[in-house]
C-alpha positions, 0 to 999 in steps of 0.5 A: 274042284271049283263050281263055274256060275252061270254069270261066269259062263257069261262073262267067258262068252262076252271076253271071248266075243270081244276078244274077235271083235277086236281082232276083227277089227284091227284086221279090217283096218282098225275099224272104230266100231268093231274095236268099240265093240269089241272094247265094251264086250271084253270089259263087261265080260271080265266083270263077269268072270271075276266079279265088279268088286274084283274087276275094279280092284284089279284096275285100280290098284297103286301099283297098277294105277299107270297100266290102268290109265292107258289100258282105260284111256286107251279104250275112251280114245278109241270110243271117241273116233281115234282108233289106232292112237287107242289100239296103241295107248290100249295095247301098252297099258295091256301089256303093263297090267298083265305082264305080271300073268305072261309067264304063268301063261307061256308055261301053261301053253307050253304043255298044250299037246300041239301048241307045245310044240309050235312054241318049242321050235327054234325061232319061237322058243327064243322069243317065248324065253324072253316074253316069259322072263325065264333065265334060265333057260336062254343059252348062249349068254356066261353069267 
């Protein structure tokens, strides 16, 4: 196994910190200062667990240089008083950066005991099949 520091331990605390300030403040009617908040503590927090070198190689990779201008922008925006434009700009360029991880992590929370099987009923199985990109197992359609 891998040893976890301290700073990692940290930085798992302030990402999830940041992760229910922003939930918090998109359920109170996207209020700029919990998504602020929120904003701040996630990134500092992501610092923390993979490192600053890391951090900034991850966002500012060529390929990833459009996602990273969003995700960023997005963040500025809200900073600056505009919160929904920011949650939006903020939310595409998220999605654009990690895209890449949903599938790994739709497999993983597939083998959850009980979220497993939260995500195995009908409904939900479709729209976890087409977020994961996992052809083969969708039914229905001759290829």
């Amino acid at each position: 196994m891998f040893e976890i520091t301290d700073t990692q331990k940290i930085g798992v605390g302030l990402a999830g910190f940041g992760m229910f300030f922003l939930f918090l403040g998109v359920l109170l009617l996207f209020d700029k200062g919990l998504l602020a908040i929120g904003n701040l503590l996630f990134i500092s927090g992501l610092g923390c667990v993979i490192g600053p070198k890391r951090t900034f190689s991850f966002f500012f990779q060529r390929h990833k240089l459009k996602a990273s201008i969003a995700f960023l922008g997005g963040i500025f925006v809200v900073l600056m008083g505009w919160p929904l434009v920011g949650m939006i700009l903020e939310t595409y360029g998220f999605v654009l950066l990690f895209s890449g991880f949903l599938p790994v992590a739709i497999n993983f929370l597939r083998r959850v005991p009980i979220l497993g099987t939260f995500l195995s009923m009908p409904g939900i199985n479709k729209i976890m099949d087409v977020l994961a990109g996992d052809s083969n197992r969708t039914t229905g359609f001759c290829s």
